[in-house]
C-alpha positions, 0 to 999 in steps of 0.5 A: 802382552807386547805389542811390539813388531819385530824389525830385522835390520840386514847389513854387513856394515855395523856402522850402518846398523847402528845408523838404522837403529838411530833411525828406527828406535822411535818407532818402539818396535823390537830392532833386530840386528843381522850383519850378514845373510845367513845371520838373518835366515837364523833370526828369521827361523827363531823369532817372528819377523814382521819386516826386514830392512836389507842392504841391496849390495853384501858379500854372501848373498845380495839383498835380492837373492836373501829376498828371494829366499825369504819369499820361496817359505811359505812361512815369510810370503807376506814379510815385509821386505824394504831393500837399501841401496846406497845407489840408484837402482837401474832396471837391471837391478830391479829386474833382479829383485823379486816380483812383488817389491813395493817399496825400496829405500835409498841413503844419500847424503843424509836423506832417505828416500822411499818409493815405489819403483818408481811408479808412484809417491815419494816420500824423502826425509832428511836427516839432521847429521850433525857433527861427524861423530854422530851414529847417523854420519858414521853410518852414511860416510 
């Protein structure tokens, strides 16, 4: 039996996927690549979803409308939702994501920071990106 959860990474930039998956793969878990957000409703309706990682800012639909979509199924109310932004997010922005987002994660230059809408503890990790050539420095330039 695997034990595995199954990640659903959201982004229309392969390079960030792959920085992501560079990130993510020593967890264990099953990494789920998505580039777009209808690419992520189908792998949301064949295969359980545990959490899904998204990009804030892509072309068909934002990160917070696929958000909103995801939560309206009875199916996904309890999926774990991060959004990444490669901006701070203003008020405005928060406004527009759905009620209930606990957590969001934001790239800069290298580090990775998750909070709680800015309520609570804030954890950063900075990652090593070493040589322009790395999958990490290609998907953060």
């Amino acid at each position: 039996m695997d034990d595995k959860i199954n990640i659903l990474m959201v982004d229309d930039h392969p390079g960030k996927l792959v920085s992501y998956e560079a990130i993510l793969e020593e967890l264990g878990e099953n990494l789920i690549k998505a580039h777009s957000a209808s690419e992520a409703l189908e792998h949301l309706l064949k295969t359980e979803i545990a959490v899904v990682l998204m990009d804030v800012n892509m072309p068909e639909l934002d990160g917070f409308e696929l958000g909103k979509m995801i939560h309206a199924h009875p199916r996904f109310q309890n999926t774990a939702i991060i959004f990444i932004s490669g901006v701070r997010l203003t008020d405005l922005d928060r406004l527009k994501g759905i009620r209930g987002m606990r957590e969001r994660l934001r790239r800069l230059n290298g580090t990775l920071e998750i909070g709680s809408n800015g309520r609570g503890t804030r954890v950063t990790a900075t990652i090593p990106l070493q040589g322009t050539t790395s999958p990490m420095r290609q998907g953060f330039a």
